[in-house]
N, C-alpha and C positions, 0 to 999 in steps of 0.2 A: 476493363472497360476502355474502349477507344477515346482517345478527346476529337472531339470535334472541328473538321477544321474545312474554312470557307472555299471553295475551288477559285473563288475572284478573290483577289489580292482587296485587303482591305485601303479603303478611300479614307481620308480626312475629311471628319464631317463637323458642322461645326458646334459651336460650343451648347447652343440650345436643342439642338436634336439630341446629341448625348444628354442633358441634363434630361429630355422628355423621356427616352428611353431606360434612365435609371427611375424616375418616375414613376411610371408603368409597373415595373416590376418591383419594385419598394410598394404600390400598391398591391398588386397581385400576389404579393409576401404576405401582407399584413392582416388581407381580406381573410387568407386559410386557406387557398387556390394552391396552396404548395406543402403548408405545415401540416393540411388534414386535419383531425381534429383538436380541439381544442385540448390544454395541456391537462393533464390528468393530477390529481396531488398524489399519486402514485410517484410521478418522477422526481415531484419537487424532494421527498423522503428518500430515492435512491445514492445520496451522499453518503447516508448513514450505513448503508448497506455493504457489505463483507466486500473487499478488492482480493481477487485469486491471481496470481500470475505463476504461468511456467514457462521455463526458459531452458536453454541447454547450459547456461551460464550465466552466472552472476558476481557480480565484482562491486562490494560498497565503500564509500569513502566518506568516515566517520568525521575528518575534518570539512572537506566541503559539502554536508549531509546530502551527499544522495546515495540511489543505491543503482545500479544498470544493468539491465537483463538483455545478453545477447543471444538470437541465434532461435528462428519459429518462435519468437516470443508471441503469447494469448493471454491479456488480462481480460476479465470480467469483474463487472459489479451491477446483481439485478439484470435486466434483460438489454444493460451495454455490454458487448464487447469489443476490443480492439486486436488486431494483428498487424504483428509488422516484423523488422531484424531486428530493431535495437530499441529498447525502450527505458528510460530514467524518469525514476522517482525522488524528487524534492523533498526535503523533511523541513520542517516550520521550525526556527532557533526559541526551545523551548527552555531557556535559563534551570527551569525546576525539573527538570526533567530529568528523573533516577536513572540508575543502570536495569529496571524493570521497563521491557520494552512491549509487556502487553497491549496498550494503547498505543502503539505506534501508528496505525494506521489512521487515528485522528492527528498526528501530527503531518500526516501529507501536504504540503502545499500543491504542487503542482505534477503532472507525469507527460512527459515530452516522447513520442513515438516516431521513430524515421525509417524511411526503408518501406516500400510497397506497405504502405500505410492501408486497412480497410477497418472501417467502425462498421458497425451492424446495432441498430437496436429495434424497440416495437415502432418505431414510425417511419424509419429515415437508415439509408445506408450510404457510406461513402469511399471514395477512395482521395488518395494526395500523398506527396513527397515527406509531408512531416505534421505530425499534427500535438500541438501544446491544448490543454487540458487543466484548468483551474476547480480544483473539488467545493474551493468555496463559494464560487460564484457559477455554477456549471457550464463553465463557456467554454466552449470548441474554436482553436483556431486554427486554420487546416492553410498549409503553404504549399504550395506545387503551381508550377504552371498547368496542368492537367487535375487541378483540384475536382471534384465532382460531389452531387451530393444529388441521391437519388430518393424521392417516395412515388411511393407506387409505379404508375408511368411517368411524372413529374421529372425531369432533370436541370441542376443548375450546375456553371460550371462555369470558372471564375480561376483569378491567380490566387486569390487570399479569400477563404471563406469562413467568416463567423458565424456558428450556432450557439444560442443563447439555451440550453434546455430549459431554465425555468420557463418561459413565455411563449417560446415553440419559433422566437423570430430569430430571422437566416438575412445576412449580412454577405452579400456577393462584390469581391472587387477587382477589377483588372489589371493589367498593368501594360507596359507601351510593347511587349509582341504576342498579349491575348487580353483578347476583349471576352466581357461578360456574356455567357450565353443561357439562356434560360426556353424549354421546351416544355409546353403545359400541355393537359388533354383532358378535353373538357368531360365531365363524370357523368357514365354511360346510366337512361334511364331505364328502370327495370318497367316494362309491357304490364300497361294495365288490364286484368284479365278480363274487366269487364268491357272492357274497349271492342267492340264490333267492327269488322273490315267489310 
């Protein structure tokens, strides 16, 4: 996906037109104008849900617990996926924790993805530079200057973008050589049949 970019050189504008303009759209987030529907407790349950990852290689480091997948890396869990080059997996310092590593997958902390990053899931797809990933709090932080985060026709596109999955709210922010851009399109009415012309 292309980023977006102004043909007029951007102006310094002042302090309260930016504040009205984050505004606007921290409204326009919050209404459902972006997130779609409301969150389902389908998602809030997909933590629990099996993590697949393939890679062409993998290399883990038992003293700093993580474990890193180089190379067409694709994790899923439930109807997330992520692709990118290089993706690491956090493990949680679990003191009681045997050399039985059945349950390893509830010790995940965190899974940090970089490299032509793209998530795809049922509401919302994205792309960015690096995107970190909390299992326990389901929040998405997505870093790149060309961050993106696409539903339906809907596009936002920001330096730093937070999604919250539990609550479905999307946290856009810029930084000093890309301003926040957000493109909405207003939801087409289906013809009422009995409507006479």
């Amino acid at each position: 996906m292309k980023a977006f970019r102004s043909r007029h050189p951007v102006k310094y504008r002042p302090f309260w037109i930016r504040v009205t303009l984050f505004t606007i759209t921290t409204v326009l987030l919050s209404s459902g104008v972006f997130a779609g529907e409301s969150p389902k407790k389908k998602d809030a349950n997909q933590a629990d849900e099996q993590i697949q990852i393939v890679a062409d290689k993998l290399i883990t480091n038992n003293a700093e617990k993580f474990a890193e997948f180089e190379g067409d890396v694709r994790a899923s869990q439930g109807d997330l996926v992520i692709t990118s080059e290089r993706l690491r997996i956090y493990y949680k310092d679990d003191p009681d924790r045997k050399d039985d590593q059945s349950d390893s997958q509830g010790l995940i902390k965190q899974v940090v993805a970089s490299g032509n990053v793209q998530i795809s899931s049922e509401k919302y797809k994205a792309e960015t530079d690096q995107v970190e990933y909390d299992l326990d709090t389901q929040v998405f932080v997505l870093t790149g200057e060309n961050s993106t985060v696409t539903s339906g026709k809907n596009i936002l596109t920001g330096s730093k973008i937070t999604v919250y999955r539990k609550n479905g709210q999307i946290k856009v922010e810029s930084s000093p050589q890309k301003r926040v851009k957000a493109v909405f399109y207003p939801e087409e009415k289906t013809p009422d049949p009995n409507t006479k012309e």
